[in-house]
N, C-alpha and C positions, 0 to 999 in steps of 0.2 A: 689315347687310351692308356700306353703306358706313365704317362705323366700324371694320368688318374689314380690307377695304379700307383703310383709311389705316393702321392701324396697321403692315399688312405692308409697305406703298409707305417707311414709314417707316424700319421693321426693315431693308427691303434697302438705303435712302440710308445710313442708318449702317454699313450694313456694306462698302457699298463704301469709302465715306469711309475707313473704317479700312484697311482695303487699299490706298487710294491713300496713303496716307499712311506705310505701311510702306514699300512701291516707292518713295517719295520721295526720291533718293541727299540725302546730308547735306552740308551745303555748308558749308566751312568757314574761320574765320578764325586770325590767327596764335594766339590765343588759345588756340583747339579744339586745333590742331595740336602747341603746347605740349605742354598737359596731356595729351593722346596720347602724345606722345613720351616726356614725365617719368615718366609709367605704365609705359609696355611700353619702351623703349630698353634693350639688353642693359648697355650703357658704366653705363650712372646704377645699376641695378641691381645690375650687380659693386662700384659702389662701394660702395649701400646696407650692402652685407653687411658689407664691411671698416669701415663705418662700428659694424654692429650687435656685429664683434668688440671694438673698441675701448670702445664701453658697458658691453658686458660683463665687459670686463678693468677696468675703473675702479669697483674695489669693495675695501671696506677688508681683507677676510679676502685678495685677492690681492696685498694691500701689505704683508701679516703683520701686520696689528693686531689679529686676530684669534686665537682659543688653537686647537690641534689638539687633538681629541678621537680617541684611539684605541681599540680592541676587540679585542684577541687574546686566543687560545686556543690551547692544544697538550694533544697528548697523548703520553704516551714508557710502552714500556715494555722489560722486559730478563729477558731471559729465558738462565739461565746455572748453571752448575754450581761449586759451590765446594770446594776441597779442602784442609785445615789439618794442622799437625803442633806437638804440644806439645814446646815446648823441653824439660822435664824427663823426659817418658814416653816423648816420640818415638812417642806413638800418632796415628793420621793416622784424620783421620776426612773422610767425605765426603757430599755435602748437593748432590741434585741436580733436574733441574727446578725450580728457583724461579724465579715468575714474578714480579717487581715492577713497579706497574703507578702512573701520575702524569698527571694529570689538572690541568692550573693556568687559570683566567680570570683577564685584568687589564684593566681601565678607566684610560687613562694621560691626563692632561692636560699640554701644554706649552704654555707660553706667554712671549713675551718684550714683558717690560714697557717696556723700555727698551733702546733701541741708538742712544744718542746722535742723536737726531730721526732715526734713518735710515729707521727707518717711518715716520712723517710727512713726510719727506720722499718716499718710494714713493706714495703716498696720491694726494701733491700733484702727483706727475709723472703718475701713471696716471689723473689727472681731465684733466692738460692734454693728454696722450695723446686723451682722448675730444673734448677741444674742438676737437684737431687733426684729427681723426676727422671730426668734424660740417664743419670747414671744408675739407679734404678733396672733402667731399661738395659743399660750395658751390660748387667752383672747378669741379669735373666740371660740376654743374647751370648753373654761368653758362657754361662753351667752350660744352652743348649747346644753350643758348639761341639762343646769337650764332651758333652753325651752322648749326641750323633756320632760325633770324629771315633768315642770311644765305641760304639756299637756297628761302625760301618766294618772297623779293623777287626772287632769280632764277629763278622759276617766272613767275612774272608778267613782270619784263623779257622772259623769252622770250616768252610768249604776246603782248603788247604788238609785238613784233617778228615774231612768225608775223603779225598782223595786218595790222604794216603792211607786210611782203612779199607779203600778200594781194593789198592795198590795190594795191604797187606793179603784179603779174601782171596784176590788171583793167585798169589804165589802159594797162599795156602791148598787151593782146589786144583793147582798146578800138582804141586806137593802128593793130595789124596788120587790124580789120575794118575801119575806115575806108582805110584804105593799100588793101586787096584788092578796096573796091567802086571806089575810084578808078583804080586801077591796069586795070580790065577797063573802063572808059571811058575809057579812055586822059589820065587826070590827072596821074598817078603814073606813074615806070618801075617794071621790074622792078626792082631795086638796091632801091629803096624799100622796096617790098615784103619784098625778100628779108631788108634790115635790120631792118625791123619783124618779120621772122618771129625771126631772130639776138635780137633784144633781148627780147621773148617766149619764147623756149625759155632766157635767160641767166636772167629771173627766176623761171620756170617754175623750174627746178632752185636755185636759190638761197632760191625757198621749200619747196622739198620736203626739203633742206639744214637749215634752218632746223626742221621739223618733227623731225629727228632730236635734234637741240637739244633742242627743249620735253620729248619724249621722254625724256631720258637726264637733265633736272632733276626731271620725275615720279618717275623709279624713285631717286632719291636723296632724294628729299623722304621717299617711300614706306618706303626704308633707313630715314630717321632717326628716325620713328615706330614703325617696327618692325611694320607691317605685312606681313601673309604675303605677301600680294597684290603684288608690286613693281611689278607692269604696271598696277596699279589707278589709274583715270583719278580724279582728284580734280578739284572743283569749290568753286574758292575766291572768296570773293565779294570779295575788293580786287581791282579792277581796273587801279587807277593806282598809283603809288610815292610817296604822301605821306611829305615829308620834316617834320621840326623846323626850324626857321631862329632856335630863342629860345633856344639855347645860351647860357652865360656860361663863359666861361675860369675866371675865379675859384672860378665856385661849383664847375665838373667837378673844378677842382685842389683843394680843400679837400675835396671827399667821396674824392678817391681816399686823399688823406692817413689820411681816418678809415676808409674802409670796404674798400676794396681790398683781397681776400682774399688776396693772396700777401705785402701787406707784416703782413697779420694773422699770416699764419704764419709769418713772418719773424722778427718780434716775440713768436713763441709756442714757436722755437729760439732765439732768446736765452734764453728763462725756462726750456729746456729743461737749455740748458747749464750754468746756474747752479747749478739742485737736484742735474745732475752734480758741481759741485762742495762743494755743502754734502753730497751722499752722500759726499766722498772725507773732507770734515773731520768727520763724524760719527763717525769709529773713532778720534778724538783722544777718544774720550767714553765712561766704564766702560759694561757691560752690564749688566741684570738679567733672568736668566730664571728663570721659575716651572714646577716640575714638580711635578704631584702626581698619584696612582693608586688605585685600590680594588683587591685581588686577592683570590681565591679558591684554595685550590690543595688539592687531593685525592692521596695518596698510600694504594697497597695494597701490604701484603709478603708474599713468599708465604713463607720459613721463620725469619724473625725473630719474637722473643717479641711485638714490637708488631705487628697484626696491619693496622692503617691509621692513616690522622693526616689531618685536616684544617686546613686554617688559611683565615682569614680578615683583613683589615684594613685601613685606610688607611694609607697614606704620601705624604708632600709634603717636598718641599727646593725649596730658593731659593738660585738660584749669581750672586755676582757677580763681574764680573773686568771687565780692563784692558787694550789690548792694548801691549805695551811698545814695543816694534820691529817696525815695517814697513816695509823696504826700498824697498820698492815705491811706498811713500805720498807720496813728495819727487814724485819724477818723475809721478804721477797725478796729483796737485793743480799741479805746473806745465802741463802736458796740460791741466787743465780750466779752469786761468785763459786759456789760448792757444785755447781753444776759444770761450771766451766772446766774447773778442777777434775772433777769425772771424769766429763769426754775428754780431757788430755793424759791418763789415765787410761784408760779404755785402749786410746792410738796409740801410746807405746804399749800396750800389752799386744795389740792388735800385729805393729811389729815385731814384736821381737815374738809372735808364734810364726807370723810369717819366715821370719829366718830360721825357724826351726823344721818347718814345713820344707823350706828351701834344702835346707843339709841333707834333712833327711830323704827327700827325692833325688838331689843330686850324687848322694854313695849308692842310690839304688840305679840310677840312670848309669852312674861308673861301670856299677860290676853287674847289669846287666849287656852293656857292651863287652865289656871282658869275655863274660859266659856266652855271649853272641858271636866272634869270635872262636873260642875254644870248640864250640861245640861244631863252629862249620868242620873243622878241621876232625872232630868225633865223626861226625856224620860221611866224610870221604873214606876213612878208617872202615867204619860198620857197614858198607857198600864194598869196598873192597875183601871184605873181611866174608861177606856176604856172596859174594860169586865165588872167591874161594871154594865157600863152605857147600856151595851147588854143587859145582865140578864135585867136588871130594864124594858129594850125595850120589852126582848122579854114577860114579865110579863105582857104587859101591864101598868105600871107603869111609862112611860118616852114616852116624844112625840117626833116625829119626829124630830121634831128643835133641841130639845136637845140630840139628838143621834146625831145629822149633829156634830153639835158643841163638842159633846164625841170625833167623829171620826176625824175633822179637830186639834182640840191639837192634837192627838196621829199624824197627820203627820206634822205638826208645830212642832211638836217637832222632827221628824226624821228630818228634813229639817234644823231646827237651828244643831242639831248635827253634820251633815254631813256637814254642812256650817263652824263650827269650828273645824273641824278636817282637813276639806282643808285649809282653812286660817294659821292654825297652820301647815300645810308641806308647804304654798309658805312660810314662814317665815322662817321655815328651812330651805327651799332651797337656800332663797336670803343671812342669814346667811353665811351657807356655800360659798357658790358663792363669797362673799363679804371678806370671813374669808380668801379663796384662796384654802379652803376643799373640793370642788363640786364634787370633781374625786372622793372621796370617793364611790359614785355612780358606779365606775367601777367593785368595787372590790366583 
């Protein structure tokens, strides 16, 4: 019996277990929220597909290196009356209903051997098609990195700031119960009082302000995952904005050189434009095409002495030619050299905004660490500054205005902090982003 007993005692712990553990909401990092987003995001997925038409178009029978194999069949038939006259008799004779009746199958192969590399050249453009294709996809996947990455740390800034509006309301309603017992013992006027109520209802509504805030980065956070749920409360376990401070200039600027997905595709329309114009110099170059067939062909007569015929057999021919005069060709192959010229054109203008993009985020990443920094060191200042200025309150020794003004530094100063601590992660982020590092975020 008690063996019984435990096994059931056991049976039911595990199965609560299990149910607590399902009810458990899932708590998540920038990491989870990624791979959520990478998965279900409509943006990443429209491009997937455009990405999946491009692979599929990057195949040698779509570049014509491949032969066409065709299969037809017909059938004819004539149905007709005929009526003749001999020159020398002049007897006319007449021959009617005759039905004749043609029946043909053909197996036809075409194929062109040779068109001046211009199939190889198709080949080569519809693989860089697919590379473009894939990086395409990269450029989608890193904006929605940096926009997640960038909205996750603004979920947090908010909450970070619902908190310390919290923070300030209690010290404020701290502030008007001490005011209200003093004030009914006659320590305090009313004015006192009534300020301390004014300053309490000011942060009372500047945190419930604030609450709207936190709310409308959830339902965006929630958009970027692609969640049903918009209003779905998440629970993310960073609580503070750890930044990087071990940046190097050189190395950001040397990986963007290499990795940077727009100057990749920049440099993947220059090679675009090129087999543009070896497809124009290709028709400077004879052709070879190859046709060959199997056919069948069934004939019935309905008043001829032959009564039917069949035929069967193979044929093949091989055509080459030349094309002599194309008007056209002067002016395309000018167009395709002026084209080339462009997209090289385009990539260095492409770099050198990049380096400019780069300076300019890297003096703000500088002296938002500086200001990151400085301001920890404000922030233990206006806390200390801050209990002071209590004691002195609660003495009796400090008026109400200058306790307001105690406790407004101490969140002037949370508020500059947490305002350079986010500033300092979108610069890392766009950094990375820009460096072509954003994935790192995956890992």
């Amino acid at each position: 019996m008690n063996k019984i007993s435990f096994l059931a005692t056991a049976f039911i712990w595990c199965l609560a277990s299990v149910v607590s553990a399902q009810e458990e909401p899932e708590v998540y990092t920038l990491k989870r929220c990624l791979e959520i987003g990478l998965e279900n995001n409509y943006s990443i997925r429209l491009v997937k597909i455009d990405q999946q038409v491009s692979d599929n178009n990057a195949t040698p029978a779509n570049a014509g290196l491949l032969p066409t194999l065709d299969l037809t069949g017909g059938y004819n038939g004539d149905l007709g009356t005929t009526r003749t006259e001999a020159r020398d008799t002049g007897m006319r004779t007449k021959e009617g209903a005759a039905y004749d009746q043609g029946v043909n199958v053909n197996l036809g192969l075409n194929w062109t051997l040779f068109d001046g590399f211009n199939l190889i050249t198709n080949y080569k453009q519809l693989q860089l098609l697919k590379q473009q294709g894939e990086l395409n996809t990269r450029i989608a996947v890193e904006d929605f990195i940096a926009a997640l990455a960038s909205e996750y740390y603004n979920f947090i800034q908010q909450k970070i700031r619902l908190k310390n509006f919290h923070y300030a309301m209690m010290l404020s309603k701290e502030r008007m119960r001490i005011v209200e017992e003093r004030f009914h013992i006659g320590n305090f006027s009313r004015l006192d009082y009534q300020q301390a109520k004014v300053d309490f209802n000011a942060d009372s509504a500047q945190y419930m302000k604030q609450q709207e805030a936190l709310a409308t980065s959830k339902i965006k956070l929630n958009e970027l995952m692609s969640n049903e749920d918009v209003n779905r409360w998440l629970i993310i376990r960073d609580t503070l904005i750890n930044v990087n401070p071990d940046f190097v200039y050189a190395d950001l600027w040397k990986s963007t050189l290499l990795t940077n997905a727009s100057l990749l595709r920049a440099d993947q329309n220059t090679r675009l434009s090129e087999m543009a114009l070896k497809k124009v110099l290709s028709r400077n170059y004879p052709y070879v095409k190859l046709n060959a067939g199997y056919g069948y062909s069934y004939n019935r007569y309905g008043l001829t002495s032959t009564r039917m015929r069949d035929n069967w057999g193979l044929n093949a021919g091989l055509t080459v030619g030349i094309n002599l005069f194309d008007g056209a060709k002067k002016a395309e192959r000018a167009n395709a050299r002026l084209e080339i010229e462009n997209t090289k054109l385009v990539r260095e203008q492409l770099e050198l905004s990049l380096k400019a993009d780069m300076s300019n985020l890297w003096q703000s990443y500088q002296n938002n660490l500086q200001m990151l920094q400085l301001e920890r060191q404000n922030l233990v200042t206006a806390r200390e500054n801050y209990e002071i200025a209590h004691e002195r309150y609660m003495l009796g020794d400090l008026s109400g205005f200058e306790m307001r003004e105690a406790q407004k530094s101490l969140l002037d100063a949370e508020e500059r902090l947490l305002s350079a601590e986010y500033n300092t992660k979108m610069c890392e982020i766009s950094l990375l982003q820009l460096s072509g590092n954003i994935m790192t975020y995956l890992n």
